[in-house]
C-alpha positions as CSV (number, residue, x, y, z in Angstrom):
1,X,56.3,141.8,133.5
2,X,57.0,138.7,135.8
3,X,59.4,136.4,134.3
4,X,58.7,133.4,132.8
5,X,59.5,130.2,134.5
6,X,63.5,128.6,133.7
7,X,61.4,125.6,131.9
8,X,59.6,127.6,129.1
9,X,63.5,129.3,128.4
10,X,63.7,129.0,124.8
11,X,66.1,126.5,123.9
12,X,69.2,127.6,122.6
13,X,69.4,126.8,118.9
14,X,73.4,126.7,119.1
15,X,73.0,124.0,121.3
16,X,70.6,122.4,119.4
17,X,73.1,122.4,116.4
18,X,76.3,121.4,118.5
19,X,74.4,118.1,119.9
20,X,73.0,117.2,116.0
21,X,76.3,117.7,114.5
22,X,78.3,116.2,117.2
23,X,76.2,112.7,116.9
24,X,76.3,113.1,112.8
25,X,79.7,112.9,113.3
26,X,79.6,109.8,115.4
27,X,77.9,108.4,112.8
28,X,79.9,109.4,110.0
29,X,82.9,108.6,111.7
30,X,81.8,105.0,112.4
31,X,80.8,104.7,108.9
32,X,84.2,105.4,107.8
33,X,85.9,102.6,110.2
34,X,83.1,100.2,109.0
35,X,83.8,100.3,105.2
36,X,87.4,100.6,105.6
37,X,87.7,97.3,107.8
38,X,85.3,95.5,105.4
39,X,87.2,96.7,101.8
40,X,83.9,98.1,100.9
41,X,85.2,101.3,98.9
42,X,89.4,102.2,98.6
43,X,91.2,103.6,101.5
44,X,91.0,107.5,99.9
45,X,87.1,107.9,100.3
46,X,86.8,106.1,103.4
47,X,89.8,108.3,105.1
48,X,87.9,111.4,103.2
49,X,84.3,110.6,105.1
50,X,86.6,109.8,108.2
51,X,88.1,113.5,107.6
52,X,84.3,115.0,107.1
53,X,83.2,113.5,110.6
54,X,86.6,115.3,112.1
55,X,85.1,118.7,110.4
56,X,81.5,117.7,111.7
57,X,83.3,117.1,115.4
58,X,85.3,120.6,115.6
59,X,82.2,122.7,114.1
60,X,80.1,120.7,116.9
61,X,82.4,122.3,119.8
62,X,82.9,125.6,118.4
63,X,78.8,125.5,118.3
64,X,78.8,124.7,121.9
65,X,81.1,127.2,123.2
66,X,78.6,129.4,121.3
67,X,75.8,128.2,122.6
68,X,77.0,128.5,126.5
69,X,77.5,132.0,126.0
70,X,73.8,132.5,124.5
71,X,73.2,130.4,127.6
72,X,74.7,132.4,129.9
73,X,73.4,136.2,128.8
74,X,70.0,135.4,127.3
75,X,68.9,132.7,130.2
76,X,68.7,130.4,127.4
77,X,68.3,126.4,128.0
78,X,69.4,123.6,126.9
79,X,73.2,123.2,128.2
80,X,72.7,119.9,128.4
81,X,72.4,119.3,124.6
82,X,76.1,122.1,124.4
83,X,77.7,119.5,126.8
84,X,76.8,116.6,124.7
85,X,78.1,118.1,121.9
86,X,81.0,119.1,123.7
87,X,82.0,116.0,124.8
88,X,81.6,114.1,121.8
89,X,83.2,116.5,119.5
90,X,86.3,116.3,122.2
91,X,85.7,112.1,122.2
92,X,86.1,112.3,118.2
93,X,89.0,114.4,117.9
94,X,90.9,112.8,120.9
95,X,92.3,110.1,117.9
96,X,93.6,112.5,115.6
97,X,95.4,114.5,118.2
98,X,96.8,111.0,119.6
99,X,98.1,109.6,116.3
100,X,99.7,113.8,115.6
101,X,101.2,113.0,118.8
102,X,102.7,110.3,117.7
103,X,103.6,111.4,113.8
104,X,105.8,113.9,115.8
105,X,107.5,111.6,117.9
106,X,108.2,108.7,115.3
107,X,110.0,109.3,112.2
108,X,108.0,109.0,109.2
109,X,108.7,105.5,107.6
110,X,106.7,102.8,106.7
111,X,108.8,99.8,106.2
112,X,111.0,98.0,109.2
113,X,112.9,94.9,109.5
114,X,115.6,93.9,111.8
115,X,117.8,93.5,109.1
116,X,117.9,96.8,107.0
117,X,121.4,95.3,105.4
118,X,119.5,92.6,103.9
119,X,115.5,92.3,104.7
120,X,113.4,89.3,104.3
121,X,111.8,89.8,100.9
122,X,108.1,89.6,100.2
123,X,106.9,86.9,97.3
124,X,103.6,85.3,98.2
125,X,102.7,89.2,99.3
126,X,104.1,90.9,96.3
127,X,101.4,90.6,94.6
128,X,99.0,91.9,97.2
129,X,101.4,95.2,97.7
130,X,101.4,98.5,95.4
131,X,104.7,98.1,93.1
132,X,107.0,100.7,95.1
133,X,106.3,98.7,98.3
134,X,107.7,95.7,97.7
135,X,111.2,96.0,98.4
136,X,113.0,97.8,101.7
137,X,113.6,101.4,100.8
138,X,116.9,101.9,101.7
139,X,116.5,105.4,102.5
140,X,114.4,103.7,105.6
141,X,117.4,102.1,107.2
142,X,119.2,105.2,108.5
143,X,116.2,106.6,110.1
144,X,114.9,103.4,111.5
145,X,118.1,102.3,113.1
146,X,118.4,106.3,115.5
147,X,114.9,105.8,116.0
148,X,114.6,102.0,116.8
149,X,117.9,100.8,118.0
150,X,116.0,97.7,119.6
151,X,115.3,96.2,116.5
152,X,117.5,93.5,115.9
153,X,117.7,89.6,115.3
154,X,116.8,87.3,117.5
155,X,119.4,84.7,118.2
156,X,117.4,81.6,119.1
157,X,119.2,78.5,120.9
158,X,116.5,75.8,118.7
159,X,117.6,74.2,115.7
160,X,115.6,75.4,112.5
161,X,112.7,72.9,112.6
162,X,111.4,73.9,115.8
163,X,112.5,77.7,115.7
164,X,110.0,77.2,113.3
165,X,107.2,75.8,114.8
166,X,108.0,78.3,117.4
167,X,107.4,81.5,115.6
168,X,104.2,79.6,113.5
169,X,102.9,79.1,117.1
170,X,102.7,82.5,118.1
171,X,101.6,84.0,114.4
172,X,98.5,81.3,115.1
173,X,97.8,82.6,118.3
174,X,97.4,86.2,116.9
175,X,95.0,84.7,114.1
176,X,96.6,87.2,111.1
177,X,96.5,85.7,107.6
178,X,98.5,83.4,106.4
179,X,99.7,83.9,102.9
180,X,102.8,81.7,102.3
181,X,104.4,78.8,104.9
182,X,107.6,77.6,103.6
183,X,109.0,75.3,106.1
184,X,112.6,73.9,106.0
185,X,113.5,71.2,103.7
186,X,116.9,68.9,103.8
187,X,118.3,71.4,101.1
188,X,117.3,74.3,102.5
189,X,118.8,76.1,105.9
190,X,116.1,78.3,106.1
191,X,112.2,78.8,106.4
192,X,110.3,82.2,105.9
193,X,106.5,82.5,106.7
194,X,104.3,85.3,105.3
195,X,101.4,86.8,107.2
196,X,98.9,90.4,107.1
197,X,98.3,91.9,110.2
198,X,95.8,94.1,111.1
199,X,95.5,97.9,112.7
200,X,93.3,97.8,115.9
201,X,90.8,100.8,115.3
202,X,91.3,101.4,111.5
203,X,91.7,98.0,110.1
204,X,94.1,98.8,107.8
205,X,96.7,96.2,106.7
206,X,100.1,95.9,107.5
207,X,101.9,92.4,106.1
208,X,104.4,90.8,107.7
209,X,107.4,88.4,106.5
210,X,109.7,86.1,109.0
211,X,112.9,84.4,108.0
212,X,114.2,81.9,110.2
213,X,118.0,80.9,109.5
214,X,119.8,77.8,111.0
215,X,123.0,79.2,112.8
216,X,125.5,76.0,113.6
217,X,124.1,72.4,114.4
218,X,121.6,73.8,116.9
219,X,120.9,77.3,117.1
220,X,118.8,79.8,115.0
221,X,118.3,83.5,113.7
222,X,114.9,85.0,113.5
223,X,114.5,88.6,110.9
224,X,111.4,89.9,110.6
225,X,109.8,92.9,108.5
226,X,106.4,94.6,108.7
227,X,105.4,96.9,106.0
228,X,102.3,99.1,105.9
229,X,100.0,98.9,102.2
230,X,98.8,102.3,102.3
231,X,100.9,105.7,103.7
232,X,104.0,107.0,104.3
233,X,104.3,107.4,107.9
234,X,103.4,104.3,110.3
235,X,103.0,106.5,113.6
236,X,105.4,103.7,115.3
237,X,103.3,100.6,114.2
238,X,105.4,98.7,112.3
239,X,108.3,98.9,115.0
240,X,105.8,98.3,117.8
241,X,104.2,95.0,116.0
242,X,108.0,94.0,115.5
243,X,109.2,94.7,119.0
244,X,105.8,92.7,120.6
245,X,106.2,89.3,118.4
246,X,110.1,89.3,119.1
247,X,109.2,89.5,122.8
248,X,106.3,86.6,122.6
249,X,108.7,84.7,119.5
250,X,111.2,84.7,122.6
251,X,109.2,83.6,125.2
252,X,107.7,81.0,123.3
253,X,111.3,79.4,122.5
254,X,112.2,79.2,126.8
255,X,109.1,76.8,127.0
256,X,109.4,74.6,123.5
257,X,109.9,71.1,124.4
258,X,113.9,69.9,123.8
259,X,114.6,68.5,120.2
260,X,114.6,64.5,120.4
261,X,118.1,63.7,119.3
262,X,118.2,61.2,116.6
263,X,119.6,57.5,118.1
264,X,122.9,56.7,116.9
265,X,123.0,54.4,114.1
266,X,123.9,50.8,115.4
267,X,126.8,49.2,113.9
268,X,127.2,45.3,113.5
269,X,129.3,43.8,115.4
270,X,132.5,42.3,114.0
271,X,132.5,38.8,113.0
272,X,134.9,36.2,115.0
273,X,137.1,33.8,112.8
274,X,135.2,30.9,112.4
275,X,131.5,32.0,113.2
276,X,128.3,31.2,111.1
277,X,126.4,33.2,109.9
278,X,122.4,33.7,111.9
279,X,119.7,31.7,110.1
């Protein structure tokens, strides 16, 4: 019996499968990043269909390891449909093992400041934040300081007002959310500005609170704190977010313009015995 042409090869239904479910998965999986960067449904559903397209992605390559083996003893076709599925199973779960990568690597906190002794407090934000997340856990402060040594104050060489305009500079440039702007006042050595930040891929939101102290006639101190709404492990965010927006609040302060110093008040002079007074 001559043997049929490699065209009319039955297609291998494993294949077939591993290519559908791979792109189902793409879908589901963009889905999930959709409604959870527009608040459409709560963070546990949308993480849960985000899960599902993960499931969808691994059954997708173990269909097209399958399916090359049907490929390679019955002379099936369709290895280009096992190498799509391949590929885009291995493109989906490429994030997951990234971010286990980096749950390993970082300890698991949520909450980091550069002053774990006494962290700017959220007030504006409270409100916005699930009750046990408002204040620093102190249990934080041990593991973030062997983990993150680097994050400390920043000593500024600007007096308070334009430390200040400084750091609301660079928060405007990023374009996060203000929620409170409490600039300094006569009465009042210190400023604190509270902002949400955002997560690249995921959208989720991390808020952020800056305290700006005046230090002396003419210098500053800058604390920061960013604290993630939802989880318990930040994958090295939080310190990362911290460690950037010291490094541009920094750089920002070498180029602000000099303060104006204030003229000295003039005093009148002394009048000589005998002189009248101007008209």
């Amino acid at each position: 019996m001559p043997r049929r042409p490699l065209n009319d090869e039955p297609i291998s239904a494993l294949a077939t499968w591993s290519s559908r479910l791979a792109l189902f998965a793409l879908a589901v999986a963009a889905l999930s990043v959709l409604i959870l960067r527009s608040n459409l449904l709560e963070i546990e559903p949308a993480l849960a269909t985000f899960a599902a397209a993960l499931v969808l992605a691994g059954l997708a390559i173990v269909l097209a390891f399958l399916s090359f083996v049907a490929i390679w003893h019955h002379g099936r076709t369709g290895l280009g449909r096992a190498l799509l599925g391949l590929m885009l199973g291995i493109l989906l779960l490429a994030y997951p093992a990234y971010l286990a990568q980096r749950a390993y690597r970082y300890p698991a906190i949520a909450d980091v400041t550069t002053d774990p002794a006494n962290p700017p407090r959220f007030i504006a934000l409270a409100a916005q934040r699930p009750r046990n997340r408002i204040a620093y856990p102190a249990a934080s402060a041990t593991l973030q300081r062997a983990a993150y040594p680097d994050i400390v104050p920043l000593q500024l060489a600007l007096p308070l007002r334009s430390s200040y305009d400084v750091v609301l500079g660079v928060l405007t440039k990023r374009k996060w959310a203000f929620t409170e702007s409490m600039p300094p006042a006569a009465s009042r050595r210190e400023a604190v500005i509270e902002t949400t930040a955002r997560t690249p891929l995921m959208g989720f939101r991390d808020d952020v609170v800056i305290r700006i102290t005046a230090v002396g006639n003419n210098g500053s101190r800058v604390d920061l704190r960013s604290a993630s709404r939802f989880g318990s492990h930040d994958l090295g965010a939080n310190a990362a977010r911290l460690r950037s927006l010291l490094e541009d609040i920094d750089e920002a302060s070498g180029n602000a313009p000099e303060p104006k110093a204030e003229a000295p008040e003039k005093k009148p002079a002394p009048k000589r015995p005998g002189q009248k007074p101007k008209a």
